[in-house]
N, CA, C and O of each residue as an XYZ file, in Angstrom:
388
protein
N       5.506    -29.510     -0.004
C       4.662    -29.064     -1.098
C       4.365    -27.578     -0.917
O       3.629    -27.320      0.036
N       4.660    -26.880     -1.418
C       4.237    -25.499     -1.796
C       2.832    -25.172     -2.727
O       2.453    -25.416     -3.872
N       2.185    -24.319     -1.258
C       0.868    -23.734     -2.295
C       1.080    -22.345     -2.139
O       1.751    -21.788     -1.270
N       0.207    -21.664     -3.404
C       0.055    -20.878     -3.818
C      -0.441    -19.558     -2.651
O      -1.610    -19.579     -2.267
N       0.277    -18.709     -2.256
C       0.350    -17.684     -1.574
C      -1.178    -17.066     -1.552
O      -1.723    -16.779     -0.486
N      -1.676    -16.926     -2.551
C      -3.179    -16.204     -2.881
C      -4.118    -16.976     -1.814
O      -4.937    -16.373     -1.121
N      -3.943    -18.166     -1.764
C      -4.929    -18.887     -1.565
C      -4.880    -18.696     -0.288
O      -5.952    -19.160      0.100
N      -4.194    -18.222      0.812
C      -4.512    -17.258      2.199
C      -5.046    -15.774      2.066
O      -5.734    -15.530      3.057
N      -5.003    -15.062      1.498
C      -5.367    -13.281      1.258
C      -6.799    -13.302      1.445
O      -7.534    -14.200      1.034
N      -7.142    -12.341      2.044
C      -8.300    -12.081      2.446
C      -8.691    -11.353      0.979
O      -7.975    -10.559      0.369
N     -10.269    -11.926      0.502
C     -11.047    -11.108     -0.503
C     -11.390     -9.980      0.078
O     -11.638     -9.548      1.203
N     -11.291     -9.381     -1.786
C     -11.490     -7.650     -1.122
C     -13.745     -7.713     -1.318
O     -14.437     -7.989     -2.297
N     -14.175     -7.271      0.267
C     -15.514     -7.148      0.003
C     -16.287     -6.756     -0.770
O     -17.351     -7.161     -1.237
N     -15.215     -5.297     -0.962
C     -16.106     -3.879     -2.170
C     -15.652     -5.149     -3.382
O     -16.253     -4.463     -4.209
N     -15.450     -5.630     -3.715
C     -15.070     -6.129     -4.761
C     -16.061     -7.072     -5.112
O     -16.563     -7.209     -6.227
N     -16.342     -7.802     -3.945
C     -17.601     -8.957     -4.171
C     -18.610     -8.966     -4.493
O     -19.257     -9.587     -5.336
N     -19.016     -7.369     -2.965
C     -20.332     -7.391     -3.361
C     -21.098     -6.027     -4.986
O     -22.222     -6.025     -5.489
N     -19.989     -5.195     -5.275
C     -20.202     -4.159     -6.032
C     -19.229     -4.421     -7.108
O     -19.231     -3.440     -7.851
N     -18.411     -5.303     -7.507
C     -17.621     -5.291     -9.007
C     -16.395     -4.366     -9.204
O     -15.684     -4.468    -10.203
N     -16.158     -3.423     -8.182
C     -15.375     -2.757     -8.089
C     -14.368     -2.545     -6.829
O     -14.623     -2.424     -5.631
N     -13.114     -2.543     -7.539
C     -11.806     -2.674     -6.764
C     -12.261     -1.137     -5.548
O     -12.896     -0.092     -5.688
N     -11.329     -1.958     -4.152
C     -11.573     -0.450     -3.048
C      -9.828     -0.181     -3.588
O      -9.017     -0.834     -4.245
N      -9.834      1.320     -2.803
C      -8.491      1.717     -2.621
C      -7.518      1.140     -1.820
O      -6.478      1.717     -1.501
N      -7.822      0.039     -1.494
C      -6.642     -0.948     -0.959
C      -6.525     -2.530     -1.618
O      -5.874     -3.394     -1.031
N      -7.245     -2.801     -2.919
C      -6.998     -3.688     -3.366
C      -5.505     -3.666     -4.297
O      -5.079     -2.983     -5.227
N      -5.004     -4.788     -3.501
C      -3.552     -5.092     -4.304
C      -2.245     -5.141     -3.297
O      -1.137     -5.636     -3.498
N      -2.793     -4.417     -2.083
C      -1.855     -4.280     -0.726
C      -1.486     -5.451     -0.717
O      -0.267     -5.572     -0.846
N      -2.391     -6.929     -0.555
C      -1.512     -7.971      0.649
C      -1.375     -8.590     -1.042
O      -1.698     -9.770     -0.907
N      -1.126     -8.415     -2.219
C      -0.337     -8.719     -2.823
C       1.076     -8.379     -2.890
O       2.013     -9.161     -2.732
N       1.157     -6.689     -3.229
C       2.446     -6.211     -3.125
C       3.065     -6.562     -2.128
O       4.214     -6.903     -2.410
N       2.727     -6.659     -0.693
C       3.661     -7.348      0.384
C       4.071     -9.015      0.113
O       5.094     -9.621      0.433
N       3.164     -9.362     -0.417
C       3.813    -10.568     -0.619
C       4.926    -10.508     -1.689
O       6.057    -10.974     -1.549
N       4.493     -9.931     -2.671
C       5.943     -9.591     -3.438
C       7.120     -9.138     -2.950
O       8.159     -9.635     -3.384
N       7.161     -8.139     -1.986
C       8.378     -7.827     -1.372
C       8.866     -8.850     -0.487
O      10.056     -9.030     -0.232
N       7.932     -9.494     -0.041
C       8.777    -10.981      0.901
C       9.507    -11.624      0.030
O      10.633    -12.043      0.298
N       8.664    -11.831     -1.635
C       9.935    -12.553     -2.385
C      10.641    -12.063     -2.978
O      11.254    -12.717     -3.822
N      10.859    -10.827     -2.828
C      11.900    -10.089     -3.114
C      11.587     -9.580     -4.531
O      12.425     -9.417     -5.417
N      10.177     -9.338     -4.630
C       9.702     -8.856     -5.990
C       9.665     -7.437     -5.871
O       8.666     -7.184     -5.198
N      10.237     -6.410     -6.178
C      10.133     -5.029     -5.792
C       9.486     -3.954     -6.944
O       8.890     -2.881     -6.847
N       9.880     -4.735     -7.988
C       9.151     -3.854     -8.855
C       7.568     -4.269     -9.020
O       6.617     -3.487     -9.040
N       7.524     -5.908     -9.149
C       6.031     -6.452     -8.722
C       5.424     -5.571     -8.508
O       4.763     -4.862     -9.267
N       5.697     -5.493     -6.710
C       4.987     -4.980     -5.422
C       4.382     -3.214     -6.228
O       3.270     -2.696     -6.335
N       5.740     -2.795     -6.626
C       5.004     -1.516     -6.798
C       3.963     -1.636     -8.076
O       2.763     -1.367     -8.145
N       4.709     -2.046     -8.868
C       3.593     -2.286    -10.132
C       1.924     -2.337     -9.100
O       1.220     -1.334     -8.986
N       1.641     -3.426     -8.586
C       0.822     -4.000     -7.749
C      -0.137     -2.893     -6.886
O      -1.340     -2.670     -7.018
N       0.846     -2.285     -5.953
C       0.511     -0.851     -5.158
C       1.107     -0.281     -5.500
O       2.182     -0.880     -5.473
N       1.279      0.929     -6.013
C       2.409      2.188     -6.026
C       2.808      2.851     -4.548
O       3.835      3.500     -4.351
N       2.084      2.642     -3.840
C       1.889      3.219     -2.327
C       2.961      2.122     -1.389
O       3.559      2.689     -0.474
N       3.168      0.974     -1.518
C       3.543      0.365     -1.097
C       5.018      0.585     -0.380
O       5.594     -0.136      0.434
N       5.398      1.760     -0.935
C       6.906      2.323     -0.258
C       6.693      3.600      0.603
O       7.247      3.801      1.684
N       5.721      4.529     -0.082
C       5.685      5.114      0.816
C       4.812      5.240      2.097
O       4.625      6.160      2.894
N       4.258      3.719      1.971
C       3.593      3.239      3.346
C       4.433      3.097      4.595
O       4.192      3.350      5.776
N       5.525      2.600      3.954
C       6.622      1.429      4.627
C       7.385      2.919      4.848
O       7.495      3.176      6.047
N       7.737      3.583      4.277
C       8.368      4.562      5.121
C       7.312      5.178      6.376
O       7.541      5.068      7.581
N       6.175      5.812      5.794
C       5.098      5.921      7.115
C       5.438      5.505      8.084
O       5.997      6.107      9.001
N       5.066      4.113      7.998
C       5.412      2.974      8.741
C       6.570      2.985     10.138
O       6.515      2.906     11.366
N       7.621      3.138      9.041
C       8.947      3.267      9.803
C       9.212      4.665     10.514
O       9.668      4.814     11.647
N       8.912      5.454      9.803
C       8.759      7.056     10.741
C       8.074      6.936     12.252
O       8.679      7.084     13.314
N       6.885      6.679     12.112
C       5.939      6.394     13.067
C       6.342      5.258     14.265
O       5.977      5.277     15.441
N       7.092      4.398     13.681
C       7.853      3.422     14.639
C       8.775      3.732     15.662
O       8.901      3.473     16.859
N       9.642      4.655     14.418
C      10.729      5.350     15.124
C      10.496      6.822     15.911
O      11.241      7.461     16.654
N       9.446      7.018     15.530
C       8.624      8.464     16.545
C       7.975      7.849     17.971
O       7.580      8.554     18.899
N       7.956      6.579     17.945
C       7.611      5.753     19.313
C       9.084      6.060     20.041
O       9.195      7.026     20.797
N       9.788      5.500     19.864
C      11.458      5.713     20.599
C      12.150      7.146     20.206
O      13.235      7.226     20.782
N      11.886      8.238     19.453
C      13.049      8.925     19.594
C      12.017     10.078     19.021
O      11.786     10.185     17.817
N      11.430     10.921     20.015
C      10.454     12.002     19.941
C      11.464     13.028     18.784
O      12.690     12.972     18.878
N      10.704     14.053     17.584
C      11.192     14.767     16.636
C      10.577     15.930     17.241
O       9.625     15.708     17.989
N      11.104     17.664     16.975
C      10.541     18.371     17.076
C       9.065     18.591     15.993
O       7.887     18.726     16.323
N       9.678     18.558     14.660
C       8.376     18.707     13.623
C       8.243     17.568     13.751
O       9.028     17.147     12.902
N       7.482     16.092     14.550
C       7.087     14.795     14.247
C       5.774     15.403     13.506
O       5.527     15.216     12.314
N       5.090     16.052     14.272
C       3.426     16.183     13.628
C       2.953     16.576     12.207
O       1.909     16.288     11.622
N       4.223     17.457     11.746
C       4.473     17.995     10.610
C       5.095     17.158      9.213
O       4.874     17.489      8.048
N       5.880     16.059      9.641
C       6.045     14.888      9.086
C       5.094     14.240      8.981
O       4.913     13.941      7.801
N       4.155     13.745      9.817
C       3.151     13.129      9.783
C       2.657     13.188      9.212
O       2.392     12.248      8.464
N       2.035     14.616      9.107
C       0.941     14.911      8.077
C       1.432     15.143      6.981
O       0.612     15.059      6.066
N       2.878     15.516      6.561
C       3.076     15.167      4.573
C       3.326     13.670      4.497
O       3.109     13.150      3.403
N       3.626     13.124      5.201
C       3.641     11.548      4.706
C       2.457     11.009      4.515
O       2.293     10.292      3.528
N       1.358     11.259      5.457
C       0.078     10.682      5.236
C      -0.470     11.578      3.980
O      -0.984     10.769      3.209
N      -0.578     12.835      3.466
C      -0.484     13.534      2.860
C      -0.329     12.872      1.775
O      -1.265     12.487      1.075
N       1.524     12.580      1.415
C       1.550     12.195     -0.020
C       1.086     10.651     -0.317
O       1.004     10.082     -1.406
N       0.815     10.167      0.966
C       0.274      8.374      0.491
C      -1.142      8.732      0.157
O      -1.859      8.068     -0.592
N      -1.305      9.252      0.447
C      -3.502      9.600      0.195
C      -3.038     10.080     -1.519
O      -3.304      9.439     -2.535
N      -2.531     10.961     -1.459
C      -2.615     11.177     -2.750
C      -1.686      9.752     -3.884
O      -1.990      9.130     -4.901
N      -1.095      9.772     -3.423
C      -0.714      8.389     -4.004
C      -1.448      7.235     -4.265
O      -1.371      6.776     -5.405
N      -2.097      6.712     -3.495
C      -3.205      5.962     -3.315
C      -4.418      6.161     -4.455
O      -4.723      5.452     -5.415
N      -5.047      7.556     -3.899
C      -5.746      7.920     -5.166
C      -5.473      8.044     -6.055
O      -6.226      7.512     -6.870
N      -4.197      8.830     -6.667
C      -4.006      9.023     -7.897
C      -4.024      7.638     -9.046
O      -4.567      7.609    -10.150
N      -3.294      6.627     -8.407
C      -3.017      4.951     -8.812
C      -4.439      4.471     -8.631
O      -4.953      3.597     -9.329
N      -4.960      5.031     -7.764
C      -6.795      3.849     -7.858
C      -7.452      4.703     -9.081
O      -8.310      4.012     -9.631
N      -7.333      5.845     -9.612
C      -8.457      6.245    -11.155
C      -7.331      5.793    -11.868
O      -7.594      4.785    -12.525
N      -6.152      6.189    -11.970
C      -5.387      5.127    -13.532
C      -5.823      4.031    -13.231
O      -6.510      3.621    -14.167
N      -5.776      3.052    -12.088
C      -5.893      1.426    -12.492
C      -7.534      1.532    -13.258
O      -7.905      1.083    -14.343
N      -8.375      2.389    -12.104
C      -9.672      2.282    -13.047
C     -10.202      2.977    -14.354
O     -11.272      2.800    -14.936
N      -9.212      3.771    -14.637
C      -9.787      4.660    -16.060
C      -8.128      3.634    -17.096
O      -7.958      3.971    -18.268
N      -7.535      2.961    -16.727
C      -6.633      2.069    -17.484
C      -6.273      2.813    -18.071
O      -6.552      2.715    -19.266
N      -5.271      4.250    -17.537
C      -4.861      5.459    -18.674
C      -2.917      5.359    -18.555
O      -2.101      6.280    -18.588
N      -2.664      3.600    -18.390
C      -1.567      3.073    -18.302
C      -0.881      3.065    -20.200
O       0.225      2.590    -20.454
């Protein structure tokens, strides 16, 4: 029997106790979309959601194989996900979709 994926995800708090979505509501949706191979979902969902996963993978691979500019990468990747992040949290909340 298959249940419904949602019904594990952690509620978002800011959401409970104040009515309003935080800047990470929609994450452990979009990952679940990419497990099922939903890709446009996921981004629909997060827009950030790729360039997390590259983050992600940079930072992984900066564990095993030191870069000269690593630090400099770092900081435009974290860079353009912040702004990414924000930019997608006032459209979802000003709905200027």
């Amino acid at each position: 029997m298959k249940e419904a994926l949602g019904e594990y995800m952690l509620p978002c708090l800011n959401k409970q106790l104040f009515g309003i979505e935080c800047l990470g509501c929609g994450i452990q949706r979009a990952a679940a979309f990419l497990f099922k191979g939903e890709f446009i979902a996921a981004f629909k969902m997060y827009p950030a959601i790729y360039s997390l996963l590259l983050l992600l993978a940079f930072l992984v691979f900066n564990i095993f194989y030191k870069l000269k500019y690593a630090t400099i990468i770092k900081i435009v990747l974290i860079a353009v996900n912040v702004l990414i992040i924000v930019i997608s949290y006032f459209i979802k909340m000003n709905k200027f979709f």
